[in-house]
PAVO-480801 format. One record per residue (C-alpha): y, z, x. Coordinates in steps of 0.02 Angstrom, whole numbers, plus 32768, in hexadecimal, padded with zeros to 4 digits. Layout:
YZX ...
//
This chain:
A05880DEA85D A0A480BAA7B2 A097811FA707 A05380E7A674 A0F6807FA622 A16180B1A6B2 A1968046A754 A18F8068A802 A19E8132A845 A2188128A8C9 A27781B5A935 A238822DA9B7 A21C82E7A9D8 A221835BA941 A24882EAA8B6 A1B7826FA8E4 A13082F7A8CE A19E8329A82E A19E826EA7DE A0CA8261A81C A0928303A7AF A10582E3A737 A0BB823CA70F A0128268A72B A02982FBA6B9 A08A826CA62F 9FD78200A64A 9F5E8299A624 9FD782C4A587 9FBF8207A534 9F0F81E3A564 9EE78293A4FC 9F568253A466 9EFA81BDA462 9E488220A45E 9E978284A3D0 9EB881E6A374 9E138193A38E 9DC78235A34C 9E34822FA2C2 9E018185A2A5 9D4C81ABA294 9D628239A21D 9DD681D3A198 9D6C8131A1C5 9CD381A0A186 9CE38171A0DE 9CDF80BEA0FC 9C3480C8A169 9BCE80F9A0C5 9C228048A074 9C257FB5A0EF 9B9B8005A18E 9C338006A20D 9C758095A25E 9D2380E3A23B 9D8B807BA2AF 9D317FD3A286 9CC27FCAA32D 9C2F7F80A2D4 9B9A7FF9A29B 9B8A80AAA2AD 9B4380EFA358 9AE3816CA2F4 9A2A8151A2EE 99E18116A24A 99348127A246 991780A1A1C8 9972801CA211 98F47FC0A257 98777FC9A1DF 98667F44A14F 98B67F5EA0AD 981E7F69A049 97D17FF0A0BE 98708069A0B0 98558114A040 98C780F29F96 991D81779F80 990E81ED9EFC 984381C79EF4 97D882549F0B 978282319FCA 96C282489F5F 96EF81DC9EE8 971E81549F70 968781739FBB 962181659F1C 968380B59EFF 965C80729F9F 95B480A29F97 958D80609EF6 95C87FA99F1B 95607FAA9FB0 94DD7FE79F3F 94F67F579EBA 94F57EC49F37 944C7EFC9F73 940F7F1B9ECB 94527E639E9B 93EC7E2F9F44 934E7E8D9F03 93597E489E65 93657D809EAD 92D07D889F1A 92747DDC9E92 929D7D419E2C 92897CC39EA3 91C57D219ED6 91A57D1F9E05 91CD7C749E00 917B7C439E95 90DB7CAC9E92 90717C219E8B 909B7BF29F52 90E47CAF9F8C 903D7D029F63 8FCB7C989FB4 90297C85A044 90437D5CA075 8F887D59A03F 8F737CC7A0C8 8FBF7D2DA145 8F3F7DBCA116 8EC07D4CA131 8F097D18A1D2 8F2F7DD4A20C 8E767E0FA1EC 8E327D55A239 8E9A7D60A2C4 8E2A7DCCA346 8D847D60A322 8E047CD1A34A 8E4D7D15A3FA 8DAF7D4CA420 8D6F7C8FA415 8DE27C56A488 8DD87CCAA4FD 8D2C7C8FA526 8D6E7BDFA545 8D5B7B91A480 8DE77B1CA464 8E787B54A3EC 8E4E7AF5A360 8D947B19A35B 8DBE7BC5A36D 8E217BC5A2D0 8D7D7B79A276 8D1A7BE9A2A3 8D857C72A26B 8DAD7C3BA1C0 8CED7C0CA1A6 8CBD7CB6A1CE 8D227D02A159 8CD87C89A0C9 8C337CA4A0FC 8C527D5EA0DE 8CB47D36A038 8C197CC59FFD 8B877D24A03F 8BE57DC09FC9 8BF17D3E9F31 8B2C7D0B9F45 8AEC7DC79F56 8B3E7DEC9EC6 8AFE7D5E9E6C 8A5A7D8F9E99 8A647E3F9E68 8AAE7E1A9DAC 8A207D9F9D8D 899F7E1A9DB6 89E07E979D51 8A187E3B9CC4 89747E439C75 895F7F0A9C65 8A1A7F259C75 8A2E7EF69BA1 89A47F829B7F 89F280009BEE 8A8F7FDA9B88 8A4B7FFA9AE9 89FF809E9B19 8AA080CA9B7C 8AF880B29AD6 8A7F81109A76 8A99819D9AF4 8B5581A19AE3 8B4D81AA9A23 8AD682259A1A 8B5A82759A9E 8BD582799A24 8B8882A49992 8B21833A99D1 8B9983739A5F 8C1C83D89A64 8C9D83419A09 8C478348996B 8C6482A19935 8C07825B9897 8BA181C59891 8C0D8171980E 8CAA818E9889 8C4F8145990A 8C1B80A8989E 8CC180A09859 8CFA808B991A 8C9F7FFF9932 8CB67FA898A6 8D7F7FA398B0 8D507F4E996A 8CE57EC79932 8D5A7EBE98A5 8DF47EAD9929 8DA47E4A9979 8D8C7DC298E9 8E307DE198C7 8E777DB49962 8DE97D0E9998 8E7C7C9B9996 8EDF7D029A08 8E3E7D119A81 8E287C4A9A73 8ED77C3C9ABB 8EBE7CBB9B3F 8E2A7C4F9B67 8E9A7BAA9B91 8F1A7C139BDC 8E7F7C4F9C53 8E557BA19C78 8F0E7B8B9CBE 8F0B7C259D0F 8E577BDC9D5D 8EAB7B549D9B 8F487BA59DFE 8EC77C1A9E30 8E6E7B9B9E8A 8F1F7B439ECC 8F437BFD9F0B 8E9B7C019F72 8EB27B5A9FB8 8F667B749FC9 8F337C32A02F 8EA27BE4A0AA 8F1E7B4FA0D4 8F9B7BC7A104 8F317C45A15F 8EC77BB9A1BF 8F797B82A211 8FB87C2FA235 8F0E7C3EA294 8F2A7BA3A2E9 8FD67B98A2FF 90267C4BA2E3 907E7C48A37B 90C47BADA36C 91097BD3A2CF 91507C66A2F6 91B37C28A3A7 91FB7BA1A31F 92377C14A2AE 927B7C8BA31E 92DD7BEFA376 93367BC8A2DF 93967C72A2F0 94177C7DA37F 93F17C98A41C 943D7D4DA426 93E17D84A3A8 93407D3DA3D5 92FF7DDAA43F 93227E43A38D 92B67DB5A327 922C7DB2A39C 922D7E73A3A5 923B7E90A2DE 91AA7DE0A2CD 91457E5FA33D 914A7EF6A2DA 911B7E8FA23C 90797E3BA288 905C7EFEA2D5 90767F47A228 90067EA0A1D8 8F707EC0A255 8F677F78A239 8F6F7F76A184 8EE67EF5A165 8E587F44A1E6 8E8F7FFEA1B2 8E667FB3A0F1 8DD47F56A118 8D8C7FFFA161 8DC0806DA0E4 8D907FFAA058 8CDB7FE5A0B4 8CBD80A6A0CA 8CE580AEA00D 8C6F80409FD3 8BE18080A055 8BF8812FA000 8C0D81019F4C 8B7180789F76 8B05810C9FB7 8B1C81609F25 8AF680E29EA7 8A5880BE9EFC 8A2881789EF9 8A4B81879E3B 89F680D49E2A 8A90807F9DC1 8A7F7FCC9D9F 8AE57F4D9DD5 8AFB7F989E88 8B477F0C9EEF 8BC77ECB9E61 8C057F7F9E89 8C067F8F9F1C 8C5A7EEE9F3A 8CD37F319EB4 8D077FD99F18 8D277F6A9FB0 8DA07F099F71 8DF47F9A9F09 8E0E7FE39FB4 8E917F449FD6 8F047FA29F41 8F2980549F7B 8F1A80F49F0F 8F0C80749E70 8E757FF79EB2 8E0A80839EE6 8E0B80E29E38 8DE8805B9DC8 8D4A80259E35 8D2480E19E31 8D2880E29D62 8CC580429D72 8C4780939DC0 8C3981369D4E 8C4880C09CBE 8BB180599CE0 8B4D80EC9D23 8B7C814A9C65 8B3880C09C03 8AA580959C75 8A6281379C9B 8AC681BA9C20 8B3882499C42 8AEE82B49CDF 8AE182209D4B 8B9B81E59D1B 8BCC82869D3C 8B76828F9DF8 8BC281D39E20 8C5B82389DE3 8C4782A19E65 8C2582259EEF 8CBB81C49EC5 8D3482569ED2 8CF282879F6E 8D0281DF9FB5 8DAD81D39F7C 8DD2826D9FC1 8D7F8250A05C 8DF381ABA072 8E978206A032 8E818297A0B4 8E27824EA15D 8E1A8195A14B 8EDC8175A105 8F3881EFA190 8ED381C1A212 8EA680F1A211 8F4780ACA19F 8FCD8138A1CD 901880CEA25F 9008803BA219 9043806DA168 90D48101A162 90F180E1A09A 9106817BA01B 908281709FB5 911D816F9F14 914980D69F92 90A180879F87 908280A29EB7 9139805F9E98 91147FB49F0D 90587FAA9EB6 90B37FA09DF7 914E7F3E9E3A 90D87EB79E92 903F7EC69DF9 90E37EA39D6A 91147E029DDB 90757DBC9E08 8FDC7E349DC7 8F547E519E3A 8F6E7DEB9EBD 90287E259EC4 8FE77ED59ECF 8F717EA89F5D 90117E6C9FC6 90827EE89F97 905A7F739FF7 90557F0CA0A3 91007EC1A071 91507F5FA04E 91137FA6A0FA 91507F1CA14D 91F37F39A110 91EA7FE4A140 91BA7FCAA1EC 92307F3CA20E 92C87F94A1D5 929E802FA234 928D7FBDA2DB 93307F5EA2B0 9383801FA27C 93408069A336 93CE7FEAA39D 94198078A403 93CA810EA3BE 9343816CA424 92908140A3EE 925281B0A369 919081DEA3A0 915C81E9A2EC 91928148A2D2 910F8104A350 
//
Protein backbone atom coordinates (compact mmCIF):
# COMPACT_ATOMS: atom_id res chain seq x y z
CA UNK A 1 0.00 0.00 0.00
CA UNK A 2 1.44 3.47 -0.57
CA UNK A 3 -0.01 7.06 0.34
CA UNK A 4 -0.84 9.57 -1.83
CA UNK A 5 2.92 11.39 -2.42
CA UNK A 6 4.47 9.04 0.03
CA UNK A 7 6.66 5.74 -0.67
CA UNK A 8 6.45 2.42 0.54
CA UNK A 9 4.80 1.73 4.42
CA UNK A 10 7.20 -0.51 5.92
CA UNK A 11 7.61 -1.92 9.67
CA UNK A 12 5.51 -4.33 11.67
CA UNK A 13 3.24 -4.53 14.73
CA UNK A 14 1.98 -1.23 16.17
CA UNK A 15 3.59 1.30 14.03
CA UNK A 16 2.34 -0.42 10.74
CA UNK A 17 -1.37 -0.02 11.72
CA UNK A 18 -0.18 3.60 12.98
CA UNK A 19 1.56 4.63 9.45
CA UNK A 20 -1.92 2.72 7.47
CA UNK A 21 -4.63 5.13 9.29
CA UNK A 22 -2.49 7.75 9.34
CA UNK A 23 -2.17 7.82 5.61
CA UNK A 24 -5.50 6.87 4.89
CA UNK A 25 -6.71 9.59 7.18
CA UNK A 26 -3.80 12.19 5.09
CA UNK A 27 -5.81 10.79 1.66
CA UNK A 28 -9.46 11.59 2.99
CA UNK A 29 -8.01 15.15 4.25
CA UNK A 30 -6.68 16.18 0.44
CA UNK A 31 -9.31 14.57 -1.64
CA UNK A 32 -11.88 16.98 0.58
CA UNK A 33 -9.52 20.09 -0.06
CA UNK A 34 -9.64 19.44 -3.52
CA UNK A 35 -13.72 19.24 -3.52
CA UNK A 36 -13.53 22.56 -1.63
CA UNK A 37 -11.53 24.02 -4.39
CA UNK A 38 -13.54 22.75 -7.28
CA UNK A 39 -16.55 24.25 -5.47
CA UNK A 40 -14.77 27.29 -5.10
CA UNK A 41 -14.02 27.21 -8.62
CA UNK A 42 -17.56 27.08 -9.73
CA UNK A 43 -18.74 29.88 -7.56
CA UNK A 44 -15.90 32.55 -8.75
CA UNK A 45 -16.10 30.89 -12.36
CA UNK A 46 -19.92 31.96 -12.14
CA UNK A 47 -19.43 35.16 -13.46
CA UNK A 48 -17.69 34.05 -16.46
CA UNK A 49 -20.62 31.40 -17.46
CA UNK A 50 -23.08 34.43 -18.24
CA UNK A 51 -20.00 35.79 -20.81
CA UNK A 52 -18.32 32.98 -22.81
CA UNK A 53 -21.29 29.67 -22.10
CA UNK A 54 -18.48 27.66 -20.15
CA UNK A 55 -18.64 26.69 -16.76
CA UNK A 56 -16.43 28.14 -13.91
CA UNK A 57 -13.46 25.90 -14.26
CA UNK A 58 -13.42 25.95 -18.16
CA UNK A 59 -15.03 22.30 -18.68
CA UNK A 60 -16.97 23.37 -21.70
CA UNK A 61 -20.84 24.37 -21.25
CA UNK A 62 -22.82 24.45 -18.30
CA UNK A 63 -24.50 21.09 -17.10
CA UNK A 64 -27.53 23.09 -16.25
CA UNK A 65 -30.49 22.55 -18.47
CA UNK A 66 -31.39 25.38 -20.84
CA UNK A 67 -34.57 24.95 -22.20
CA UNK A 68 -33.92 26.95 -25.27
CA UNK A 69 -30.93 25.43 -26.40
CA UNK A 70 -32.12 23.40 -28.88
CA UNK A 71 -34.54 25.38 -30.40
CA UNK A 72 -33.74 27.76 -33.41
CA UNK A 73 -32.82 31.27 -32.86
CA UNK A 74 -35.71 32.78 -34.52
CA UNK A 75 -38.22 30.62 -32.44
CA UNK A 76 -36.65 31.74 -28.92
CA UNK A 77 -38.95 34.33 -26.68
CA UNK A 78 -36.89 37.91 -26.88
CA UNK A 79 -36.73 38.99 -23.88
CA UNK A 80 -38.33 41.86 -22.50
CA UNK A 81 -41.48 41.27 -25.09
CA UNK A 82 -44.71 40.88 -23.60
CA UNK A 83 -45.59 36.78 -24.26
CA UNK A 84 -49.29 38.33 -26.08
CA UNK A 85 -47.61 40.49 -27.98
CA UNK A 86 -45.27 37.59 -29.35
CA UNK A 87 -48.09 35.75 -29.93
CA UNK A 88 -49.94 38.50 -31.76
CA UNK A 89 -46.56 38.88 -33.98
CA UNK A 90 -46.35 35.44 -34.87
CA UNK A 91 -49.75 35.19 -35.67
CA UNK A 92 -50.01 38.04 -37.80
CA UNK A 93 -47.13 36.98 -40.25
CA UNK A 94 -48.74 33.75 -40.62
CA UNK A 95 -51.77 35.72 -41.25
CA UNK A 96 -50.10 37.99 -44.02
CA UNK A 97 -48.50 35.14 -46.06
CA UNK A 98 -51.90 33.59 -46.44
CA UNK A 99 -53.50 36.76 -47.17
CA UNK A 100 -50.59 37.41 -49.87
CA UNK A 101 -51.62 33.63 -51.07
CA UNK A 102 -55.37 34.67 -51.19
CA UNK A 103 -54.71 37.60 -52.91
CA UNK A 104 -52.45 35.66 -55.94
CA UNK A 105 -54.96 33.09 -56.77
CA UNK A 106 -57.57 35.69 -56.73
CA UNK A 107 -55.47 37.37 -59.42
CA UNK A 108 -54.40 34.63 -61.31
CA UNK A 109 -58.67 33.29 -61.32
CA UNK A 110 -59.48 37.27 -62.51
CA UNK A 111 -57.13 37.00 -65.09
CA UNK A 112 -57.87 33.70 -66.10
CA UNK A 113 -61.67 33.55 -65.82
CA UNK A 114 -62.15 32.97 -69.23
CA UNK A 115 -60.69 29.07 -68.86
CA UNK A 116 -61.21 28.71 -64.68
CA UNK A 117 -64.98 29.21 -65.00
CA UNK A 118 -65.81 26.97 -67.57
CA UNK A 119 -63.78 24.41 -66.44
CA UNK A 120 -65.38 24.13 -62.30
CA UNK A 121 -68.68 24.59 -64.33
CA UNK A 122 -67.41 21.43 -66.49
CA UNK A 123 -66.94 19.51 -63.52
CA UNK A 124 -70.62 20.43 -62.47
CA UNK A 125 -71.70 19.20 -65.48
CA UNK A 126 -69.69 16.13 -65.03
CA UNK A 127 -70.80 15.65 -61.22
CA UNK A 128 -74.64 15.86 -62.08
CA UNK A 129 -73.88 13.62 -65.61
CA UNK A 130 -71.99 11.25 -63.88
CA UNK A 131 -74.82 8.67 -62.56
CA UNK A 132 -76.69 8.54 -66.11
CA UNK A 133 -73.02 7.76 -67.21
CA UNK A 134 -72.17 4.74 -64.65
CA UNK A 135 -75.39 3.67 -65.06
CA UNK A 136 -74.67 3.13 -68.94
CA UNK A 137 -71.95 1.08 -68.39
CA UNK A 138 -73.11 -0.90 -66.03
CA UNK A 139 -75.46 -2.42 -68.50
CA UNK A 140 -72.54 -3.30 -70.77
CA UNK A 141 -72.37 0.26 -73.08
CA UNK A 142 -68.84 0.93 -73.88
CA UNK A 143 -67.03 3.89 -72.02
CA UNK A 144 -67.01 6.23 -74.62
CA UNK A 145 -70.60 5.84 -75.77
CA UNK A 146 -71.54 6.11 -72.35
CA UNK A 147 -70.04 9.48 -72.04
CA UNK A 148 -72.25 10.51 -75.25
CA UNK A 149 -75.02 9.64 -74.08
CA UNK A 150 -74.58 11.46 -70.94
CA UNK A 151 -73.59 14.77 -72.20
CA UNK A 152 -76.48 14.54 -74.91
CA UNK A 153 -78.95 14.09 -72.28
CA UNK A 154 -78.09 16.92 -70.49
CA UNK A 155 -78.38 19.16 -73.84
CA UNK A 156 -81.45 17.71 -74.72
CA UNK A 157 -82.78 18.93 -71.35
CA UNK A 158 -80.90 22.35 -71.78
CA UNK A 159 -82.58 22.71 -75.42
CA UNK A 160 -85.95 21.23 -74.90
CA UNK A 161 -86.02 24.27 -71.80
CA UNK A 162 -84.73 26.91 -74.53
CA UNK A 163 -87.62 25.75 -77.19
CA UNK A 164 -90.55 25.77 -74.49
CA UNK A 165 -89.71 28.93 -73.66
CA UNK A 166 -89.53 30.10 -77.05
CA UNK A 167 -92.80 28.83 -77.59
CA UNK A 168 -94.43 30.33 -74.65
CA UNK A 169 -93.04 34.13 -75.35
CA UNK A 170 -94.33 33.93 -78.93
CA UNK A 171 -97.72 33.08 -77.86
CA UNK A 172 -97.96 35.62 -75.50
CA UNK A 173 -96.27 38.29 -77.13
CA UNK A 174 -99.32 39.33 -78.85
CA UNK A 175 -101.65 40.14 -75.68
CA UNK A 176 -98.66 40.50 -73.39
CA UNK A 177 -98.14 44.57 -74.85
CA UNK A 178 -101.95 45.21 -73.89
CA UNK A 179 -101.69 43.62 -70.54
CA UNK A 180 -98.72 46.01 -70.13
CA UNK A 181 -100.44 48.98 -70.86
CA UNK A 182 -103.31 48.27 -68.56
CA UNK A 183 -100.80 46.97 -65.90
CA UNK A 184 -99.27 50.41 -66.14
CA UNK A 185 -102.44 52.18 -66.04
CA UNK A 186 -103.20 50.21 -62.88
CA UNK A 187 -99.99 51.14 -61.11
CA UNK A 188 -100.49 54.88 -61.79
CA UNK A 189 -103.78 55.05 -60.83
CA UNK A 190 -102.09 53.09 -57.70
CA UNK A 191 -100.15 55.87 -56.94
CA UNK A 192 -102.11 58.61 -57.52
CA UNK A 193 -105.29 57.49 -55.66
CA UNK A 194 -103.57 55.23 -52.98
CA UNK A 195 -102.30 55.85 -49.99
CA UNK A 196 -98.68 57.60 -51.74
CA UNK A 197 -100.46 60.43 -53.05
CA UNK A 198 -98.39 61.11 -55.86
CA UNK A 199 -99.54 63.71 -58.57
CA UNK A 200 -99.83 63.10 -62.14
CA UNK A 201 -97.32 65.75 -63.08
CA UNK A 202 -94.71 63.92 -60.61
CA UNK A 203 -95.40 60.90 -62.22
CA UNK A 204 -94.90 62.42 -65.83
CA UNK A 205 -92.04 64.25 -64.67
CA UNK A 206 -90.57 60.61 -63.73
CA UNK A 207 -90.75 59.45 -66.91
CA UNK A 208 -89.67 62.03 -68.73
CA UNK A 209 -86.12 62.44 -66.88
CA UNK A 210 -85.85 58.42 -68.05
CA UNK A 211 -86.46 58.79 -71.61
CA UNK A 212 -84.53 61.89 -71.22
CA UNK A 213 -81.50 59.75 -69.54
CA UNK A 214 -81.82 57.66 -71.68
CA UNK A 215 -81.09 60.01 -74.81
CA UNK A 216 -78.60 61.27 -72.85
CA UNK A 217 -76.71 58.35 -72.35
CA UNK A 218 -77.47 56.37 -76.33
CA UNK A 219 -73.79 56.54 -76.93
CA UNK A 220 -72.93 54.93 -73.77
CA UNK A 221 -75.71 52.10 -74.54
CA UNK A 222 -74.15 51.73 -78.23
CA UNK A 223 -70.88 50.84 -76.54
CA UNK A 224 -72.37 48.53 -74.06
CA UNK A 225 -73.83 46.99 -77.14
CA UNK A 226 -70.21 46.05 -78.76
CA UNK A 227 -68.92 45.28 -75.45
CA UNK A 228 -72.03 42.64 -75.41
CA UNK A 229 -71.00 41.29 -78.65
CA UNK A 230 -67.47 40.44 -77.00
CA UNK A 231 -68.93 39.28 -74.06
CA UNK A 232 -71.24 36.98 -76.69
CA UNK A 233 -68.36 35.65 -78.00
CA UNK A 234 -66.29 34.44 -74.72
CA UNK A 235 -69.61 33.40 -73.74
CA UNK A 236 -69.78 30.99 -76.40
CA UNK A 237 -65.75 30.01 -75.97
CA UNK A 238 -66.87 29.42 -72.18
CA UNK A 239 -69.69 26.89 -73.30
CA UNK A 240 -67.55 25.12 -75.67
CA UNK A 241 -64.66 25.43 -73.46
CA UNK A 242 -67.28 23.80 -70.26
CA UNK A 243 -68.86 20.72 -72.49
CA UNK A 244 -65.18 19.87 -73.72
CA UNK A 245 -64.12 19.66 -70.28
CA UNK A 246 -67.07 17.91 -68.74
CA UNK A 247 -67.41 15.31 -71.76
CA UNK A 248 -63.67 14.09 -70.71
CA UNK A 249 -64.23 14.09 -67.00
CA UNK A 250 -67.20 11.73 -67.96
CA UNK A 251 -65.07 9.73 -70.03
CA UNK A 252 -61.94 9.81 -68.50
CA UNK A 253 -62.35 11.12 -64.78
CA UNK A 254 -60.59 8.41 -63.40
CA UNK A 255 -57.88 8.48 -65.46
CA UNK A 256 -57.27 11.87 -64.78
CA UNK A 257 -57.42 11.75 -61.43
CA UNK A 258 -54.84 8.43 -60.87
CA UNK A 259 -52.46 10.92 -63.04
CA UNK A 260 -52.71 13.66 -60.95
CA UNK A 261 -52.54 12.00 -57.82
CA UNK A 262 -49.20 10.16 -59.23
CA UNK A 263 -47.46 13.26 -59.67
CA UNK A 264 -47.45 13.73 -55.77
CA UNK A 265 -45.11 11.37 -53.80
CA UNK A 266 -45.84 8.26 -53.06
CA UNK A 267 -46.28 8.80 -49.19
CA UNK A 268 -48.60 11.14 -49.62
CA UNK A 269 -50.63 9.54 -52.18
CA UNK A 270 -53.15 7.72 -49.67
CA UNK A 271 -53.83 11.61 -48.24
CA UNK A 272 -54.45 12.85 -52.11
CA UNK A 273 -56.65 10.13 -53.00
CA UNK A 274 -58.51 10.50 -49.64
CA UNK A 275 -58.82 14.52 -49.79
CA UNK A 276 -59.64 13.90 -54.26
CA UNK A 277 -62.48 11.74 -52.57
CA UNK A 278 -64.02 14.13 -50.34
CA UNK A 279 -64.04 16.78 -53.18
CA UNK A 280 -65.93 14.55 -55.85
CA UNK A 281 -68.24 13.49 -52.46
CA UNK A 282 -68.74 17.17 -51.65
CA UNK A 283 -69.16 17.91 -55.89
CA UNK A 284 -71.90 15.10 -56.25
CA UNK A 285 -73.90 16.12 -53.30
CA UNK A 286 -73.99 19.68 -53.98
CA UNK A 287 -75.13 19.50 -57.60
CA UNK A 288 -78.21 16.76 -57.08
CA UNK A 289 -79.15 18.47 -53.57
CA UNK A 290 -79.38 21.90 -56.02
CA UNK A 291 -80.96 20.42 -58.82
CA UNK A 292 -83.76 19.23 -56.31
CA UNK A 293 -84.12 22.15 -54.43
CA UNK A 294 -84.02 24.42 -57.42
CA UNK A 295 -86.81 21.99 -59.12
CA UNK A 296 -89.21 22.01 -56.00
CA UNK A 297 -88.85 25.87 -56.23
CA UNK A 298 -89.90 26.31 -59.47
CA UNK A 299 -92.82 23.51 -59.18
CA UNK A 300 -94.26 25.73 -56.30
CA UNK A 301 -93.68 29.18 -57.62
CA UNK A 302 -94.99 27.50 -61.29
CA UNK A 303 -98.24 26.30 -59.48
CA UNK A 304 -98.85 29.46 -58.41
CA UNK A 305 -98.45 31.46 -61.43
CA UNK A 306 -100.72 29.19 -63.21
CA UNK A 307 -103.40 29.63 -60.48
CA UNK A 308 -103.18 33.49 -60.64
CA UNK A 309 -102.92 33.06 -64.59
CA UNK A 310 -99.56 35.35 -65.02
CA UNK A 311 -98.14 35.46 -68.38
CA UNK A 312 -95.05 34.35 -69.40
CA UNK A 313 -95.17 31.14 -67.18
CA UNK A 314 -92.32 28.97 -68.46
CA UNK A 315 -89.65 31.97 -68.94
CA UNK A 316 -90.29 31.87 -65.11
CA UNK A 317 -90.22 29.06 -64.23
CA UNK A 318 -87.15 28.29 -66.08
CA UNK A 319 -85.89 31.47 -64.33
CA UNK A 320 -86.52 30.14 -60.55
CA UNK A 321 -84.65 26.97 -61.55
CA UNK A 322 -81.68 28.31 -62.33
CA UNK A 323 -81.79 31.02 -59.47
CA UNK A 324 -81.82 27.95 -57.28
CA UNK A 325 -77.94 27.26 -58.65
CA UNK A 326 -77.07 30.78 -56.53
CA UNK A 327 -78.10 30.27 -52.91
CA UNK A 328 -80.08 32.80 -50.72
CA UNK A 329 -79.29 35.50 -53.69
CA UNK A 330 -80.59 33.38 -56.99
CA UNK A 331 -83.76 32.43 -55.39
CA UNK A 332 -84.90 36.09 -54.43
CA UNK A 333 -84.33 37.79 -57.54
CA UNK A 334 -86.40 35.02 -59.51
CA UNK A 335 -88.92 35.50 -56.67
CA UNK A 336 -89.13 39.56 -57.42
CA UNK A 337 -89.25 38.50 -61.06
CA UNK A 338 -92.14 36.80 -60.54
CA UNK A 339 -94.13 39.44 -58.33
CA UNK A 340 -92.91 41.97 -60.79
CA UNK A 341 -94.47 40.55 -63.85
CA UNK A 342 -97.57 39.34 -61.99
CA UNK A 343 -97.93 43.47 -60.69
CA UNK A 344 -97.89 44.78 -64.10
CA UNK A 345 -99.86 41.97 -65.75
CA UNK A 346 -102.58 41.47 -63.46
CA UNK A 347 -102.29 44.57 -60.75
CA UNK A 348 -101.67 44.65 -57.09
CA UNK A 349 -103.79 41.64 -55.33
CA UNK A 350 -102.42 39.09 -57.55
CA UNK A 351 -98.68 40.44 -57.02
CA UNK A 352 -99.35 40.40 -53.65
CA UNK A 353 -100.68 36.49 -53.56
CA UNK A 354 -97.45 35.41 -55.92
CA UNK A 355 -95.89 37.37 -52.97
CA UNK A 356 -97.09 35.05 -50.85
CA UNK A 357 -96.27 31.90 -52.75
CA UNK A 358 -92.77 32.92 -53.16
CA UNK A 359 -92.09 33.46 -49.45
CA UNK A 360 -93.49 30.35 -48.62
CA UNK A 361 -91.47 28.53 -51.08
CA UNK A 362 -88.48 30.14 -49.89
CA UNK A 363 -89.24 29.35 -46.62
CA UNK A 364 -90.18 25.97 -47.29
CA UNK A 365 -86.51 25.45 -48.94
CA UNK A 366 -84.65 27.46 -46.08
CA UNK A 367 -86.29 25.27 -43.28
CA UNK A 368 -86.90 21.47 -44.70
CA UNK A 369 -85.33 21.27 -48.09
CA UNK A 370 -81.75 23.15 -47.09
CA UNK A 371 -81.15 21.06 -43.57
CA UNK A 372 -82.28 18.07 -44.80
CA UNK A 373 -81.02 17.37 -48.80
CA UNK A 374 -77.69 19.90 -48.92
CA UNK A 375 -76.69 19.81 -45.06
CA UNK A 376 -74.14 16.90 -45.59
CA UNK A 377 -73.07 17.80 -48.56
CA UNK A 378 -72.77 21.60 -47.84
CA UNK A 379 -71.71 22.59 -43.96
CA UNK A 380 -71.19 26.50 -45.04
CA UNK A 381 -72.50 29.47 -42.70
CA UNK A 382 -74.82 31.02 -44.54
CA UNK A 383 -72.35 34.65 -43.73
CA UNK A 384 -69.91 31.90 -45.44
CA UNK A 385 -72.05 31.36 -48.43
CA UNK A 386 -73.15 35.41 -49.09
CA UNK A 387 -69.36 36.39 -48.64
CA UNK A 388 -68.16 33.52 -51.46
CA UNK A 389 -71.43 34.60 -53.75
CA UNK A 390 -70.03 38.59 -53.82
CA UNK A 391 -66.27 37.50 -53.78
CA UNK A 392 -66.88 35.02 -56.86
CA UNK A 393 -69.88 37.57 -58.65
CA UNK A 394 -66.89 40.78 -58.29
CA UNK A 395 -64.30 38.28 -60.14
CA UNK A 396 -66.31 36.70 -62.65
CA UNK A 397 -70.24 37.82 -62.30
CA UNK A 398 -72.73 35.24 -62.62
CA UNK A 399 -71.09 32.47 -63.62
CA UNK A 400 -68.43 33.07 -60.83
CA UNK A 401 -71.27 33.15 -58.36
CA UNK A 402 -72.68 29.89 -59.70
CA UNK A 403 -69.17 28.15 -58.80
CA UNK A 404 -68.48 29.78 -55.79
CA UNK A 405 -70.43 28.17 -53.40
CA UNK A 406 -69.25 24.51 -54.53
CA UNK A 407 -65.62 25.81 -54.40
CA UNK A 408 -65.84 27.19 -51.07
CA UNK A 409 -67.36 23.84 -49.73
CA UNK A 410 -64.83 22.02 -51.20
CA UNK A 411 -62.38 23.81 -49.42
CA UNK A 412 -64.14 23.32 -46.38
CA UNK A 413 -64.48 19.74 -46.57
CA UNK A 414 -60.99 19.03 -47.77
CA UNK A 415 -59.29 20.87 -45.06
CA UNK A 416 -61.42 19.31 -42.41
CA UNK A 417 -60.37 15.69 -43.87
CA UNK A 418 -56.66 16.77 -44.13
CA UNK A 419 -57.19 18.58 -40.24
CA UNK A 420 -58.83 14.94 -38.85
CA UNK A 421 -54.97 13.02 -39.29
CA UNK A 422 -54.93 11.66 -35.74
CA UNK A 423 -57.88 13.19 -34.18
CA UNK A 424 -61.00 11.04 -33.42
CA UNK A 425 -63.75 11.41 -36.10
CA UNK A 426 -66.12 14.12 -35.28
CA UNK A 427 -69.84 12.57 -36.10
CA UNK A 428 -71.11 15.97 -37.12
CA UNK A 429 -68.62 16.17 -39.49
CA UNK A 430 -70.07 13.12 -41.38
Amino acid sequence: MTGPEYGPITGSGPDRQRAQVQATDTAREEAAYEASERSVGLADGGADRADDGTDGIGAGPSAGPDPAAGEPAADRPAPGVPPLLRSAASWSWRLLVLGGLLYVLAQIVARLRVVVIPVGIGLLIAALMHPVAAAARRHGVPRLAAAWLALLTFLLVVAGAGVLIGFDATSEFPHLSNQVNQGVDRVQDYLTNGPFHFSHKEIDNTVHDFRAQLTRNRSRILSGVVTGASVAVEVVTGVLLALFTAFFLLYDGEGIWRWIVSRFPRRAEVRVNGAGSEAWATITGYIHGTVFVALTDATGITIGLLAVRVPLIAPLAVLTFLGGFIPIIGATVAGAAAVLVTLVAKGPVPALIILGVVLAVQQLEAHVLQPVVMRRAVRLHPLAIVLSLAAGATLAGIPGAVVAVPFVAVVNRVSGYLARDGKPADPESR
